[in-house]
C-alpha positions as CSV (number, residue, x, y, z in Angstrom):
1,X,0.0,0.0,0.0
2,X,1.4,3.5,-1.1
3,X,-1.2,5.4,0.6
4,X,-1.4,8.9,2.3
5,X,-0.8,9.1,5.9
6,X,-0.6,12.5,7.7
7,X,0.8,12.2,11.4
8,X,-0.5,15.5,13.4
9,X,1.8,16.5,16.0
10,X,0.6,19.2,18.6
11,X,3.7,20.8,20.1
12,X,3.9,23.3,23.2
13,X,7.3,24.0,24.4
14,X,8.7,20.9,23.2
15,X,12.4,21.8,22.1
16,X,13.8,19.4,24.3
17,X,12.4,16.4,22.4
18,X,10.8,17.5,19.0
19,X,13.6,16.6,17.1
20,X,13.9,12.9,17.7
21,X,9.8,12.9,17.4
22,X,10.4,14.6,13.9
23,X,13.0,12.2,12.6
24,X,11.3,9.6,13.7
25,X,8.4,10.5,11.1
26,X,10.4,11.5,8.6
27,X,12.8,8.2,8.5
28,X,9.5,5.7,8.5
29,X,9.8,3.4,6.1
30,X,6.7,4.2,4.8
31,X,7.4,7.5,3.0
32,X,4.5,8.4,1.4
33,X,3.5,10.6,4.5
34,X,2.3,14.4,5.7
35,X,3.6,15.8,8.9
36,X,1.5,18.8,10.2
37,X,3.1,20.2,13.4
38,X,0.7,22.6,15.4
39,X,2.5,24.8,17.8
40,X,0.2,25.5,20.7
41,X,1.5,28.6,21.3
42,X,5.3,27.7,22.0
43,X,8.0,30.7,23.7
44,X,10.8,28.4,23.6
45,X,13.1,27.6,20.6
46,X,10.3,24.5,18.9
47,X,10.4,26.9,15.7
48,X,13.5,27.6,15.4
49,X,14.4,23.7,15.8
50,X,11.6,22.9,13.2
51,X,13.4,25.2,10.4
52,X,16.0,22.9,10.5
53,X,14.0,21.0,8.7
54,X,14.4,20.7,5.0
55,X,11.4,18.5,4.4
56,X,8.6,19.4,1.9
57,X,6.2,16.5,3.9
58,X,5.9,19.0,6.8
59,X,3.4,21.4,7.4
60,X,3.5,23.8,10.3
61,X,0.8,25.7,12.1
62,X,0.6,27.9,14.7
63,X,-2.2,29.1,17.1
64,X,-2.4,30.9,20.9
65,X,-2.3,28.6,23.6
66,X,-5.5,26.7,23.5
67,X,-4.3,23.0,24.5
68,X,-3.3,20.0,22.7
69,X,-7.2,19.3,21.9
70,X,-7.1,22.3,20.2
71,X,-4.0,22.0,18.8
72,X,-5.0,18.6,17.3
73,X,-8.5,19.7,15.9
74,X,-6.4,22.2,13.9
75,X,-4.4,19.2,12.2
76,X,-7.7,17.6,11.7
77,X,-9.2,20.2,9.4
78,X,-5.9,20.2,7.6
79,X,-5.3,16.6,6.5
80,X,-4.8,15.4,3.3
81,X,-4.0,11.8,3.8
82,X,-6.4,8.6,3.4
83,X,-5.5,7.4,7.0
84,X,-4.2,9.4,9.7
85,X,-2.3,9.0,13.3
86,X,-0.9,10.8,16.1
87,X,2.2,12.0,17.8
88,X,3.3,13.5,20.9
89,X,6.3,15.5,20.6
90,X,8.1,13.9,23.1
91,X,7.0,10.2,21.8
92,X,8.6,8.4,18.8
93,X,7.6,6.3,16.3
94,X,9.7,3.3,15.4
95,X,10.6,3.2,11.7
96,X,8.3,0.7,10.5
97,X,5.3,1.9,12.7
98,X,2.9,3.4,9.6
99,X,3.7,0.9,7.3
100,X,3.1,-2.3,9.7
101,X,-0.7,-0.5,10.7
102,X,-1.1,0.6,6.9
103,X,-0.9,-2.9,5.8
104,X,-3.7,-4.6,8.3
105,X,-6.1,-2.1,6.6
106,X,-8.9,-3.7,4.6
107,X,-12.6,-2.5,3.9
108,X,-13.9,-3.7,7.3
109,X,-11.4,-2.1,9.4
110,X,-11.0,1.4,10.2
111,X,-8.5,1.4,13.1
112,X,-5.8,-0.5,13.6
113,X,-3.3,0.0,17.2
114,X,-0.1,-2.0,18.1
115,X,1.9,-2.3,20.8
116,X,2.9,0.4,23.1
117,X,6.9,1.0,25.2
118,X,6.8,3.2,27.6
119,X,10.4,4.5,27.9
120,X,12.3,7.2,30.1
121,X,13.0,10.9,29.6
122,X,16.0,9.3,27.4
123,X,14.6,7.3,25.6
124,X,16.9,4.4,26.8
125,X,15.3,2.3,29.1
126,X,11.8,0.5,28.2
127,X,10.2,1.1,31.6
128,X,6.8,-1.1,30.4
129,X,4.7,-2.5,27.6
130,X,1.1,-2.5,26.6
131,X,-0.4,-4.8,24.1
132,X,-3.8,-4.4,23.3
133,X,-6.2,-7.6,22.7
134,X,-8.7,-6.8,21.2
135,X,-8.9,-8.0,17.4
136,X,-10.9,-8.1,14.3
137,X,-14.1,-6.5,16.0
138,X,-15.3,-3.3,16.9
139,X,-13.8,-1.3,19.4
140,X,-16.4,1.4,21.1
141,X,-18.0,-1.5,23.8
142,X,-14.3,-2.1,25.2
143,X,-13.6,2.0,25.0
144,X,-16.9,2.4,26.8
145,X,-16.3,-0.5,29.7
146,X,-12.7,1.2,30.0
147,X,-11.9,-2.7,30.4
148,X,-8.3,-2.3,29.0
149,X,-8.5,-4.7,25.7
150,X,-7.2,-1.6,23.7
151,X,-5.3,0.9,24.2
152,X,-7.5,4.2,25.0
153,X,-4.9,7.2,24.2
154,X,-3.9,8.2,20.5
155,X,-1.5,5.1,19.2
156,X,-4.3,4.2,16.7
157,X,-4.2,4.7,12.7
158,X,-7.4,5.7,11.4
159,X,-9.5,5.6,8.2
160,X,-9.9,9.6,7.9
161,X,-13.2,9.1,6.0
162,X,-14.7,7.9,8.9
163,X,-14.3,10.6,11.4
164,X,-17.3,12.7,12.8
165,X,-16.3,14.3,15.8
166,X,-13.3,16.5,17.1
167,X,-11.4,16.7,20.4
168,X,-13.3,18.0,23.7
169,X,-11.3,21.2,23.6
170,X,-10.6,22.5,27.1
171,X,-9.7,18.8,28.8
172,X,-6.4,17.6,29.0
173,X,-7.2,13.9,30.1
174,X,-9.3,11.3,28.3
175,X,-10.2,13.7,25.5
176,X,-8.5,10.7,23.6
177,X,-10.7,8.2,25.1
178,X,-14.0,10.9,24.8
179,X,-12.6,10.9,20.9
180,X,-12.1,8.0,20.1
181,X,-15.7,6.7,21.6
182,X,-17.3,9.0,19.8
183,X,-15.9,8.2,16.5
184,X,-16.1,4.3,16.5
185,X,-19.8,4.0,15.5
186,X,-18.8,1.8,12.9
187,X,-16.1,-0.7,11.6
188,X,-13.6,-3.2,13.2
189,X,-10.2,-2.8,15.0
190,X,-7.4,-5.1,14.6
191,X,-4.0,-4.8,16.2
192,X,-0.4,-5.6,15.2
193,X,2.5,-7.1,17.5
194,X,5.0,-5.0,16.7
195,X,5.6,-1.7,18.5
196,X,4.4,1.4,16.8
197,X,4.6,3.8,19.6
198,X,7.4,4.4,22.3
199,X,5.7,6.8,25.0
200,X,8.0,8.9,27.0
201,X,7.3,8.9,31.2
202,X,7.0,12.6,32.5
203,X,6.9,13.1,36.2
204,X,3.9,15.3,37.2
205,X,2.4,15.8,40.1
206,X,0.0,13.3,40.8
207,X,-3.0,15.6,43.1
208,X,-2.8,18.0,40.2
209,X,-3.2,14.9,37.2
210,X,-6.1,13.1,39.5
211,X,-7.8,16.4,39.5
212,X,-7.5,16.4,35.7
213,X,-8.2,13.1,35.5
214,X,-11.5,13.3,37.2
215,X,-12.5,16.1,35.6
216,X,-11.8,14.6,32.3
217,X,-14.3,11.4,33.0
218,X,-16.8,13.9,34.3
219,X,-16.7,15.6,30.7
220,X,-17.0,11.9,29.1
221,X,-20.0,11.2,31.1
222,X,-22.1,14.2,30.4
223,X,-21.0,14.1,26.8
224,X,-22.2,10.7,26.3
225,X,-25.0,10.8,28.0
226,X,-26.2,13.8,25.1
227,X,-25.4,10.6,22.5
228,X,-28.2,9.0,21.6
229,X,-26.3,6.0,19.5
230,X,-24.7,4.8,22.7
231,X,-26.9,2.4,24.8
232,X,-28.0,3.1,28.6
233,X,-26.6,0.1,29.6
234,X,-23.1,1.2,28.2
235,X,-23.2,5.0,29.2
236,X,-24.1,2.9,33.0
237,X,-20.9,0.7,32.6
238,X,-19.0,3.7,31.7
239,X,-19.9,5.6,34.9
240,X,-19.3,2.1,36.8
241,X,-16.0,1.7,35.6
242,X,-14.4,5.4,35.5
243,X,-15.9,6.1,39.4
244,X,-14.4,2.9,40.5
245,X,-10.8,4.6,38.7
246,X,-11.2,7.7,40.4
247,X,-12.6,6.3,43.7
248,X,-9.5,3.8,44.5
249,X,-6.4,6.3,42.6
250,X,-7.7,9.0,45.6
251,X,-8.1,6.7,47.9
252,X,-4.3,5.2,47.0
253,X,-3.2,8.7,46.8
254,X,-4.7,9.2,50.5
255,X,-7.4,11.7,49.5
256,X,-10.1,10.2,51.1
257,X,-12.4,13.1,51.2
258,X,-12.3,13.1,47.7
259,X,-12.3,9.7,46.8
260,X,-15.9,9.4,48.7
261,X,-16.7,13.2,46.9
262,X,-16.5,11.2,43.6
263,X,-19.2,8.2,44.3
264,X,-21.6,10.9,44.2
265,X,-20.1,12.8,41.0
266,X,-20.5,9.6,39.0
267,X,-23.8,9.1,39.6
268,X,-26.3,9.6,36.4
């Protein structure tokens, strides 16, 4: 397959890594590709590192600081490419990562994932691995029961064609899961075994990313309960599942107040 494939890469301050994320697109072995990089409003030297560039498969944008949902939505409206997939700037894609998704491709299938490293600030040391189980079916029951059979952030190739929904702008957790549930109303998933994403660790504080988090699955619940294509049985399992996340990482994390706050927040 010689097909199209944009990569969208939102970018905010990222001149420590952005250059290995870029050469990692650019040396794919699958070179029939578009690279649209959307600086979110960057004051450090990202553009500067991204002239370096001599490469007329990259596309750059640039917008105020709105977040990488927004950052993301602009590459969305941009694409030109028959499938597309994303990339941190601090991730990497191993060389053969489009071409071993592009190939599983086939009329019934519109997104195809593969395994996930998670690696340290160097880029040196694979720290854990995810491989998703899921196969040959569709994928929006699994995203919905949060039960862990794919992978829920943005490692996925997808059949542009398909697509009917942008990011939640304004969230900056699960506004990949919130996505990609909302965009799965039809056609199968399949999975490769080979690694098509290594995921950098950064330490954050971990009060500050619970409060995100819950505040992102708060946003997924009142958005799908406005969708009418999604059962109430699901939308139920949904609120299950994501208070029983928040309730025990609080609880873990010694916030008890708010781990017993957030049985009540899930409710319907």
């Amino acid at each position: 397959m010689n097909n199209l494939v944009s990569v969208i890469m939102p970018v905010f301050n990222g001149e420590k890594y952005i250059s290995e994320a870029i050469k990692s697109v650019l040396n794919q072995s699958h070179s029939n590709l578009e690279l649209l990089i959307i600086d979110d409003g960057s004051k450090d030297a990202t553009l500067d590192i991204v002239n370096k560039f001599n490469d007329e498969r990259i596309k750059y944008f640039r917008q105020e600081n709105e977040g990488v949902s927004a950052a993301r939505n602009v590459g969305l409206k941009n694409v030109c490419g028959e499938f597309l997939c994303f990339l941190d700037a601090d991730d990497i894609l191993p060389k053969d990562s489009i071409h071993d998704r592009l190939v599983v491709f086939k009329n019934d299938v519109n997104f195809v994932d593969g395994r996930v490293e998670y690696v340290d600030s160097t880029n040196t040391n694979v720290l854990g691995i995810y491989q998703p189980v899921l196969d040959g079916v569709n994928p929006r029951e699994s995203l919905l029961k949060i039960d862990g059979k794919c992978f829920m952030g943005v490692s996925w190739m997808i059949r542009t064609s398909i697509l009917k929904s942008y990011f939640k702008v304004g969230l900056s957790h699960c506004e990949d899961l919130l996505f990609l549930i909302e965009n799965t109303i039809e056609g199968n998933y399949k999975k490769v075994d080979s690694v098509v994403l290594r995921y950098r660790q950064q330490n954050n504080s971990a009060m500050t990313n619970l409060i995100a988090l819950e505040l992102g699955y708060l946003t997924c619940k009142a958005e799908l309960n406005k969708n009418s294509s999604i059962s109430e049985k699901s939308k139920e399992a949904f609120r299950r599942k994501s208070r029983s996340i928040m309730f025990k990482s609080f609880f873990k994390k010694g916030m008890f107040m708010s781990a017993f706050r957030t049985l009540f927040k899930f409710k319907k």
